[in-house]
LUMFI-933929 format. One line per 10 residues: number of its first residue (from 1); their letters; for each residue x, y, z of C-alpha. Coordinates in Angstrom, 3 decimals. Layout:
residues N
NUM> A> X,Y,Z; ...
//
This chain:
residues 500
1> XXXXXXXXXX> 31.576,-14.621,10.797; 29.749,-15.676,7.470; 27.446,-12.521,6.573; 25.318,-14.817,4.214; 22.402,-15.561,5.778; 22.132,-11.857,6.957; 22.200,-10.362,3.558; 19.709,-13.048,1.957; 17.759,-11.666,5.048; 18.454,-7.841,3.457
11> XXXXXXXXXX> 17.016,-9.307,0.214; 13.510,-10.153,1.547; 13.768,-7.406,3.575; 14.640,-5.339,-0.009; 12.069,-6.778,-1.797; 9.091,-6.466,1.007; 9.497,-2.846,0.777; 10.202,-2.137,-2.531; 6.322,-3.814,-3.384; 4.701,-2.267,-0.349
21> XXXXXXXXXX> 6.249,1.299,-2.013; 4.497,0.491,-5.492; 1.742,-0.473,-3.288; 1.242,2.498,-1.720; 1.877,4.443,-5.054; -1.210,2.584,-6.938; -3.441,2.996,-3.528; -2.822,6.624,-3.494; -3.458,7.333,-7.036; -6.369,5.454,-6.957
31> XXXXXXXXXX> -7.801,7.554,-4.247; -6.959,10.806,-5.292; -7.515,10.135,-9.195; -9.692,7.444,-9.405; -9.720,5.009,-11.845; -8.088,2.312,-10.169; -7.321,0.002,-12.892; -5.469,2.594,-15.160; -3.754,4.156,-12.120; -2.813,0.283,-10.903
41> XXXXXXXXXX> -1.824,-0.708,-14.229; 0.168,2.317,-15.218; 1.973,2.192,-11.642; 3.093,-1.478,-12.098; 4.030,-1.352,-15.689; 6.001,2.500,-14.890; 7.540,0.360,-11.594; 8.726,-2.673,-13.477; 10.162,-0.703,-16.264; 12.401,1.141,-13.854
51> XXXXXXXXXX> 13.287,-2.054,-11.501; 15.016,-2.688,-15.112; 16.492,0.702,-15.584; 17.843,0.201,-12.312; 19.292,-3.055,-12.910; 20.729,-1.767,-16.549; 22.502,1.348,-14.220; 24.109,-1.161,-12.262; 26.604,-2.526,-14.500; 27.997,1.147,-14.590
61> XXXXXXXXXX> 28.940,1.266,-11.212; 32.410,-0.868,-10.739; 33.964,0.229,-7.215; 33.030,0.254,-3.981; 30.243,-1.685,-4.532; 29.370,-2.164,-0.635; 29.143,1.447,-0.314; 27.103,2.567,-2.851; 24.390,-0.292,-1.679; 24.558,1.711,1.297
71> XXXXXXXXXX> 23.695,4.843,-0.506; 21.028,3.212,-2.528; 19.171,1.984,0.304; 19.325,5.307,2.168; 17.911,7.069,-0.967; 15.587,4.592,-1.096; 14.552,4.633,2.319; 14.019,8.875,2.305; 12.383,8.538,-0.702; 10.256,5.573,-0.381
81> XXXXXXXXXX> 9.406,6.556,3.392; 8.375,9.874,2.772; 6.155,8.889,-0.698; 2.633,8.348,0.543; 2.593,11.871,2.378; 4.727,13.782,-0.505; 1.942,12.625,-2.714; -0.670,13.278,-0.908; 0.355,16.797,-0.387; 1.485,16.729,-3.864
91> XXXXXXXXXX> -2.006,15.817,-5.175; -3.180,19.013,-2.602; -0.948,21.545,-4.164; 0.703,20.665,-7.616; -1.613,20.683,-10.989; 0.659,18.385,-12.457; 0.346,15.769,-9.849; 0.187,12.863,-12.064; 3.324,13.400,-13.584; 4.415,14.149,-10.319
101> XXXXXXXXXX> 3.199,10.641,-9.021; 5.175,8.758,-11.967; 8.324,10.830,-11.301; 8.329,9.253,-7.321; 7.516,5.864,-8.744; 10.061,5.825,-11.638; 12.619,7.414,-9.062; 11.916,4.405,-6.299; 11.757,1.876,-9.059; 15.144,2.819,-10.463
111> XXXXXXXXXX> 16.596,2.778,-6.787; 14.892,-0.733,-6.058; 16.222,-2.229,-9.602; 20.163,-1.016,-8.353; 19.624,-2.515,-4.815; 20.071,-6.443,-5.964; 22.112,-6.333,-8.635; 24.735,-4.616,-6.317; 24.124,-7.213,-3.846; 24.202,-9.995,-5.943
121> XXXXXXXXXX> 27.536,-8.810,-7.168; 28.610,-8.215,-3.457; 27.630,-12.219,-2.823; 29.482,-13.518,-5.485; 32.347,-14.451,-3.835; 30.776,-16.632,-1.438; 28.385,-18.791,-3.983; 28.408,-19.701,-7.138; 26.155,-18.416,-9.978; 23.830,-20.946,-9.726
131> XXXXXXXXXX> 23.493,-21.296,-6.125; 23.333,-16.957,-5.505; 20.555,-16.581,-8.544; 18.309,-19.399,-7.068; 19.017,-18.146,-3.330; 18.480,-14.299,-3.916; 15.427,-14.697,-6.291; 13.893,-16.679,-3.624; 14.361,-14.750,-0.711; 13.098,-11.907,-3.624
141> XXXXXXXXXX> 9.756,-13.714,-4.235; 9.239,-14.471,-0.664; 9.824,-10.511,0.768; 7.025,-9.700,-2.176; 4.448,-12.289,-1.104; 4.822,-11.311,2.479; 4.117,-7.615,1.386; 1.492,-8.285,-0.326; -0.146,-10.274,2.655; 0.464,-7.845,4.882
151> XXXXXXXXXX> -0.216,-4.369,2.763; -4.400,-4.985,2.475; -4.556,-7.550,5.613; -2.506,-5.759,8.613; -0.688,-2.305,7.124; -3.402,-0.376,5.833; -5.977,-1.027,8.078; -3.734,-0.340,11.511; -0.892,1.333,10.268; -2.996,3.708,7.487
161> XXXXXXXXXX> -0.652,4.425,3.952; 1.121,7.322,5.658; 2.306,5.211,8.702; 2.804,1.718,6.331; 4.954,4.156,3.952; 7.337,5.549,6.770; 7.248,2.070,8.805; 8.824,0.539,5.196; 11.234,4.054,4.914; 12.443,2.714,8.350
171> XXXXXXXXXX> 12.956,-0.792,7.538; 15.159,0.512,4.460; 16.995,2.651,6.442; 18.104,0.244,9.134; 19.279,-2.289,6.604; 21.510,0.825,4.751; 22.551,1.503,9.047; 23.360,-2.501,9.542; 25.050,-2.714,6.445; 27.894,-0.256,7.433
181> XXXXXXXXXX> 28.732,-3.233,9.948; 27.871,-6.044,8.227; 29.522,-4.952,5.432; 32.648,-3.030,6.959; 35.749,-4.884,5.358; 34.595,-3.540,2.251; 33.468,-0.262,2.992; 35.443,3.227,2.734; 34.476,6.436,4.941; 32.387,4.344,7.661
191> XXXXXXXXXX> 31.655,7.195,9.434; 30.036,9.522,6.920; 27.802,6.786,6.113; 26.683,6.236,9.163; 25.939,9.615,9.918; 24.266,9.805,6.498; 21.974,6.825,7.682; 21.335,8.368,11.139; 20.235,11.622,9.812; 17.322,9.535,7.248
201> XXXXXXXXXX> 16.360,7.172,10.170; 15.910,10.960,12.337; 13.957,12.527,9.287; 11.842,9.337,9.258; 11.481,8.980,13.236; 10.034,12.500,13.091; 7.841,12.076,10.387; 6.231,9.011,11.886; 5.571,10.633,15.201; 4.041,13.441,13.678
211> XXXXXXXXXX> 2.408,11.228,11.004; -1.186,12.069,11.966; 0.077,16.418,11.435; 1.619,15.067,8.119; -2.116,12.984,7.518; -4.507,15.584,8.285; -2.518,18.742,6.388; -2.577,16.710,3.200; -6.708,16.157,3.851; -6.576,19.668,5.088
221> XXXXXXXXXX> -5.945,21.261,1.679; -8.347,18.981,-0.403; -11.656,19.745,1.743; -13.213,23.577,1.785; -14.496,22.626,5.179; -12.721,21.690,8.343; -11.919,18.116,9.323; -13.576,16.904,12.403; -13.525,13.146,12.291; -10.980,10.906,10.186
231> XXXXXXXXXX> -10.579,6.529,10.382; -9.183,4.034,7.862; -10.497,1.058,8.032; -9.073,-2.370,5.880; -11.998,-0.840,3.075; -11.547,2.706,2.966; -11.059,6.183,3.847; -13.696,7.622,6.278; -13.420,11.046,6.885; -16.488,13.907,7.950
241> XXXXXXXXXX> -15.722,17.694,7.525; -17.834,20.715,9.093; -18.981,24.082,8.065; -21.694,26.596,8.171; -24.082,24.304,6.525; -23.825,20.945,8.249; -21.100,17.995,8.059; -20.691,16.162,5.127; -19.232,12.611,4.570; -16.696,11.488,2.297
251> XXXXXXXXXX> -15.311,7.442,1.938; -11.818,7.734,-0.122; -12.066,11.002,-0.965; -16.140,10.964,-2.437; -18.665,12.729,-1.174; -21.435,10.415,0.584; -23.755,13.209,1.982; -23.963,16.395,3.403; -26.175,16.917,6.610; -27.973,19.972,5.040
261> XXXXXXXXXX> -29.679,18.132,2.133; -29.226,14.270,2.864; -32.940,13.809,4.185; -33.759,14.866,-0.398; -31.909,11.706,-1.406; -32.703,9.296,1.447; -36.657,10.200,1.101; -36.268,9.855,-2.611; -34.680,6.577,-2.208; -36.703,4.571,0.583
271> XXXXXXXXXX> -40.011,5.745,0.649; -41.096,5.075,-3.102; -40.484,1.198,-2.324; -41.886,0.991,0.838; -45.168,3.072,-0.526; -44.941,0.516,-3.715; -45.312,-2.711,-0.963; -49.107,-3.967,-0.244; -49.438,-4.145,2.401; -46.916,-2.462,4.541
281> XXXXXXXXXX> -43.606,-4.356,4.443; -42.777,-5.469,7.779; -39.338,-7.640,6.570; -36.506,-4.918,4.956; -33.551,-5.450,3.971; -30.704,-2.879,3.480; -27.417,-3.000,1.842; -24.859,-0.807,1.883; -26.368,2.242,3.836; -24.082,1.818,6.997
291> XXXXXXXXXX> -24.396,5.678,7.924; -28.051,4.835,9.723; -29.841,7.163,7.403; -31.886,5.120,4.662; -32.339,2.838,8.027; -34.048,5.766,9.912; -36.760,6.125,7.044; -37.584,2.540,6.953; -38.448,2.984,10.552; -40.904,5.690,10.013
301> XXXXXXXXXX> -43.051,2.619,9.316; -44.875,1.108,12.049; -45.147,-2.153,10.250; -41.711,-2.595,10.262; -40.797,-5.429,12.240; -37.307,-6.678,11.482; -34.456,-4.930,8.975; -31.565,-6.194,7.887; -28.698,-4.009,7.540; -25.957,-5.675,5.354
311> XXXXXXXXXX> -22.483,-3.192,5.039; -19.099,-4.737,4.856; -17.363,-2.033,6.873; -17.843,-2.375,10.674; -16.232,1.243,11.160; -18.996,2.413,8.963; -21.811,0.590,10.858; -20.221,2.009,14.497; -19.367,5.225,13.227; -22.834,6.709,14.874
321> XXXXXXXXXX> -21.187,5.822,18.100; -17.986,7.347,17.156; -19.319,10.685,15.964; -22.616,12.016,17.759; -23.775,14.207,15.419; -24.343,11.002,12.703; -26.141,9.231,15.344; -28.333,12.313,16.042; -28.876,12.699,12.082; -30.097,8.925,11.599
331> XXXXXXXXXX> -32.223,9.366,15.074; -30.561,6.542,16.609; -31.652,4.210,14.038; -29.068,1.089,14.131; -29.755,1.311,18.266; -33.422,0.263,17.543; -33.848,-3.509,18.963; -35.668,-4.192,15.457; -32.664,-3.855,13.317; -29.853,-6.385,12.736
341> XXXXXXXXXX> -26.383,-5.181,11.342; -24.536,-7.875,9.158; -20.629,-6.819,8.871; -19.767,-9.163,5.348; -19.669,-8.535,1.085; -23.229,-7.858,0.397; -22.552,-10.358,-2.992; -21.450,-13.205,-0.599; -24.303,-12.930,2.025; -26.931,-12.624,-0.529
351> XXXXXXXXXX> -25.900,-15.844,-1.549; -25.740,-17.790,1.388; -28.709,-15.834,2.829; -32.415,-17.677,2.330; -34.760,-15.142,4.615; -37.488,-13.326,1.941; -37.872,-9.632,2.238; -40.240,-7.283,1.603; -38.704,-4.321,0.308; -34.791,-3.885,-0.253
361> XXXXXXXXXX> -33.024,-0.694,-0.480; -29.148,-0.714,-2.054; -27.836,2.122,-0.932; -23.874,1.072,-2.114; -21.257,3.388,-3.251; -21.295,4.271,-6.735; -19.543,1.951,-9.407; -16.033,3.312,-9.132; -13.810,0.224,-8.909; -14.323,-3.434,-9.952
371> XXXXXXXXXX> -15.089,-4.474,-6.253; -18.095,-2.112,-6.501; -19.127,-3.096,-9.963; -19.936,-6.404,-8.719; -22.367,-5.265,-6.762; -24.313,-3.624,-10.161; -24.179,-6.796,-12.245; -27.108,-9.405,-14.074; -25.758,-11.760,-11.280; -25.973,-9.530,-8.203
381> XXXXXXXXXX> -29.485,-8.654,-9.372; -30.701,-11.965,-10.241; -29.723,-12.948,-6.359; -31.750,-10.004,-4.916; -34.424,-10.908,-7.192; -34.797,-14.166,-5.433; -34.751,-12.862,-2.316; -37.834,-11.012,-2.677; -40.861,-12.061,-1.091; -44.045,-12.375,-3.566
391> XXXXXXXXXX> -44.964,-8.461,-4.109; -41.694,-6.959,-3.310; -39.325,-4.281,-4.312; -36.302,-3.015,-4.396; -35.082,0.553,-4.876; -31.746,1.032,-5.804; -29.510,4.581,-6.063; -27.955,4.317,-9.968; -26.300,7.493,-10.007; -26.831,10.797,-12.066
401> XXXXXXXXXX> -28.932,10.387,-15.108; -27.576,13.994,-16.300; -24.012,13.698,-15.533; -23.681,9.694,-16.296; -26.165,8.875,-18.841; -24.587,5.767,-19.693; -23.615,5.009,-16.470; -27.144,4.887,-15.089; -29.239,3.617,-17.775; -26.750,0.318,-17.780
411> XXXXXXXXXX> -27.933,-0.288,-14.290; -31.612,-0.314,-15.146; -30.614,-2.270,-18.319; -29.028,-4.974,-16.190; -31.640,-4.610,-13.883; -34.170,-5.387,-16.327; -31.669,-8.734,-17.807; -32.032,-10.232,-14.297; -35.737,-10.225,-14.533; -36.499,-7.790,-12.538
421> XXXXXXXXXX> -39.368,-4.875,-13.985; -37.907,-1.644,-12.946; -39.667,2.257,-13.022; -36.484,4.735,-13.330; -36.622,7.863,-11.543; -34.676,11.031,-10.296; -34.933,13.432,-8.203; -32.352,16.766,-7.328; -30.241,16.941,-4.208; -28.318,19.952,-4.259
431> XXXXXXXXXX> -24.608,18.483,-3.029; -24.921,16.015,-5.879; -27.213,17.985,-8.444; -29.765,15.459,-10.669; -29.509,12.102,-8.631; -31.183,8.797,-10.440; -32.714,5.506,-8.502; -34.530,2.902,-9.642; -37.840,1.038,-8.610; -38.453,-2.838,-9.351
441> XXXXXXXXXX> -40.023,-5.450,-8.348; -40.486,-9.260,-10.092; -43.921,-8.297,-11.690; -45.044,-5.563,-13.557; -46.287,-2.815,-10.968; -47.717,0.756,-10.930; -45.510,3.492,-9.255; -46.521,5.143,-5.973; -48.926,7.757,-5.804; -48.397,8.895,-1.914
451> XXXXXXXXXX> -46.479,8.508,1.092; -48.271,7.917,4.149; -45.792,8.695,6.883; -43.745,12.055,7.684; -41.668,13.123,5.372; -39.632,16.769,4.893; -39.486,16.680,0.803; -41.907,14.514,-0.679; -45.652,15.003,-1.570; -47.967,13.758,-3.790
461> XXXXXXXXXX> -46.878,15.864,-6.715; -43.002,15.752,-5.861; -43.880,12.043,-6.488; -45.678,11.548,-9.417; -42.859,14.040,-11.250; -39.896,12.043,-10.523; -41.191,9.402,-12.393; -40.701,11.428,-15.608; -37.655,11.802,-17.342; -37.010,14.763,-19.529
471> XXXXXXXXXX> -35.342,14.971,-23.035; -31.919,15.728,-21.669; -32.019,12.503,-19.850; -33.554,9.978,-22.190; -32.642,6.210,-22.459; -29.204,5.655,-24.370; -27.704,2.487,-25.993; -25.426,1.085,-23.466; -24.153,-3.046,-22.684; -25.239,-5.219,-20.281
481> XXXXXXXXXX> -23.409,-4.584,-16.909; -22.183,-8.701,-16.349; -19.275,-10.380,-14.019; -17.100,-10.693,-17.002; -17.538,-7.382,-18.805; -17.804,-4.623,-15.613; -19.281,-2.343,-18.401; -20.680,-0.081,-15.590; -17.250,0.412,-14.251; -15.834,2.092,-17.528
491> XXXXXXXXXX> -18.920,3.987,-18.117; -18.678,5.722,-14.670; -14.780,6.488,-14.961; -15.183,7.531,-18.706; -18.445,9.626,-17.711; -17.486,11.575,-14.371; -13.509,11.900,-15.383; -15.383,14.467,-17.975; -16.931,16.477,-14.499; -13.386,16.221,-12.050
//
């Protein structure tokens, strides 16, 4: 029988999970640390260091060279299987998590980096050089590209990273089991290996049916409150804890809102455009905002005849219907026949879209990753901008003026490149302390003075003094957020690293 073609399978096999491990790695870190591009880049460079470590290690091993691939791929296997929950409950429990983090990925790296040079050497009598480098790089290349199709695509968004990370621990596992036939005129104690492998593909069985236990006692020591609702979706993280004072929402890891003071920053943030609009708006437009609430103040208007709810998560959009108490928070508001939800990237639709609106409300995540920061740029604005009917306005949350000077005065800066004239204000919820938005339309305008329909926090006054700014949260210098610079980005992870 010629064992080829199986082991050039092994290699994509190999080389699959060795990428959806680093995967998982950077995906972690970048929920639990933030950051993503220093905890991607740092991950990658730390991973491809060790694949050569790995590969340096191998030239010391010189005997039974089928049996310790064996070995490496059930180390591999435990190690990589069991990495997205060890660091998740790592991150829970150990202050020095991040070197922590770059131990596991050094430590699967290294293990990865032995696994083909063994092989290779293992092929060697059945190819020559040229034909075995060409033929194992290839079926190398091809395992990664599949990964990384599948990881964001398929893995994440069914599976979730605990799952993905065992499914992969599996996969190792059984190509370590197979090997001890495929590879058994060359191997030496058959039996112990075997047993070795069945004893990691038991550990890993059992950790995959219990992976939602292994899932919720890693969220279970990050959050004070009790978990009562968790969901991945291909986007994110949703998950909604409970306590005395309400239920709050976090998206990876970030607090959204809490139930006991969400109505302070939703007021603050719709009702100052819609009161701007003469007369009363009756076309809205919302992006972002897929929890209903922002939507269930723009209904308070009875002029309101059509909104537009743009938020690229449909799990967000639905998940009124999947936990009660959010749908009795927002009142319903996505079930009312005057609303349209729009599941797609709020920068793509606003450029295809050609409907004007009377008052927009961006109610998106703050600027923590390059996919977000998009969404805060002289482009992104300039396309809003021209989707405002003649009069109208846009409010838009900009996050803390206290906490994140820089952060949030580069979003009214940018604001104010795209053309837009813009009226900064702020406002104090407690959950998220000082809180900063900001009012604009395409002509100069005077702020509101009063909101006409029921309301739990505003008034006249409460209005007119959120306008002002005081000295501890003057205008500083800061760049131009634009597509090619993502200033706002490294203001935010600079600014609120300070706060973690």
């Amino acid at each position: 029988m010629n064992r080829t073609p199986i082991l050039f399978l092994n290699v994509l096999v190999i080389a699959a999970c060795g990428l959806i491990y680093e995967l998982l790695a950077g995906t972690v870190a970048s929920y639990v640390l933030g950051d993503s591009v220093t905890q991607f880049s740092l991950i990658i460079g730390l991973y491809l260091s060790a694949l050569g470590v790995g590969a340096w290690l191998s030239r010391f091993i010189e005997r039974d060279l089928a049996t310790r691939f064996v070995d490496v791929e059930l180390a591999v296997a435990l190690i990589g299987g069991l990495s997205a929950p060890l660091l998740f409950l790592g991150f829970a429990r150990l202050q020095w998590f991040a070197l922590f983090l770059y131990l596991v990925v050094f430590a699967i790296g290294v293990l990865v980096g032995l696994e083909l040079p063994i092989l290779m050497r293992i092929l060697k009598e059945h190819l020559d050089f040229k034909e075995l480098v060409s033929r194992v790089l290839s079926f190398d290349y091809i395992g990664s590209l599949i990964a990384a199709v599948l990881f964001p695509m398929f893995l994440v968004p069914r599976l979730g990273l605990v799952r993905t990370s065992i499914v992969f621990g599996l996969l190792n596992a059984a190509v370590g089991l197979y090997g001890t036939w495929l590879l058994r005129p060359l191997l030496r104690g058959v039996t112990v290996l075997r047993v070795r492998a069945a004893i990691v593909a038991v550990i890993l069985i059992v950790a995959l049916v219990r992976a939602e236990a292994l899932t919720s006692m890693a969220e279970e020591e990050l959050y004070v409150d009790d978990i009562v609702y968790s969901t991945s979706s291909p986007y994110q993280r949703i998950l909604i804890t409970k306590g005395a004072a309400g239920f709050q929402l976090f998206l990876n890891g970030n607090l959204q809102f809490s139930s006991a003071d969400e109505y302070r920053y939703h007021e603050a943030l719709v009702h100052p455009a819609m009161a701007s609009r003469t007369p009363s708006p009756s076309r809205v437009l919302i992006l972002g905002g897929g929890d209903g609430l922002a939507l269930r103040e723009v209904l308070k208007y009875r002029g309101v005849e059509s909104v537009t709810l743009v938020d690229l998560d449909p799990k967000m959009t639905g998940l009124s219907a999947a936990f009660p108490p959010l749908g009795a928070l927002n009142a319903n508001s996505l079930r009312d026949p005057r609303v349209r939800v729009v599941n797609q990237d709020a920068m793509l639709w606003i450029e295809q879209v050609r409907d004007l609106f009377d008052v927009a409300i961006v109610d998106f995540p703050d600027p923590n990753s390059f996919s977000l920061g998009k969404l805060y740029t002289t482009r992104f604005y300039r396309m809003l901008r021209a989707r405002l009917a003649p009069g109208g306005t846009v409010a838009v949350q900009c996050t803390s003026p206290l906490y994140a000077p820089r952060s949030y005065w580069c979003i009214v800066r940018t604001m104010e490149a795209a053309g837009l004239h813009v009226r900064p204000y702020q406002t104090t919820v407690p959950s998220f302390g000082v809180w900063g938005f900001a009012l604009a339309s395409q002509r100069p305008f005077d702020a509101p003075i009063h909101v006409s329909v029921p309301v739990r926090f505003l008034d006249d006054a409460t209005l007119a003094a959120m306008f002002i700014f005081p000295r501890d949260m003057a205008p500083v210098p800061v760049e131009i957020n634009r597509l090619d610079n993502q200033m706002l980005v490294r203001y935010y992870e600079d600014e609120w690293r300070r706060w973690s």
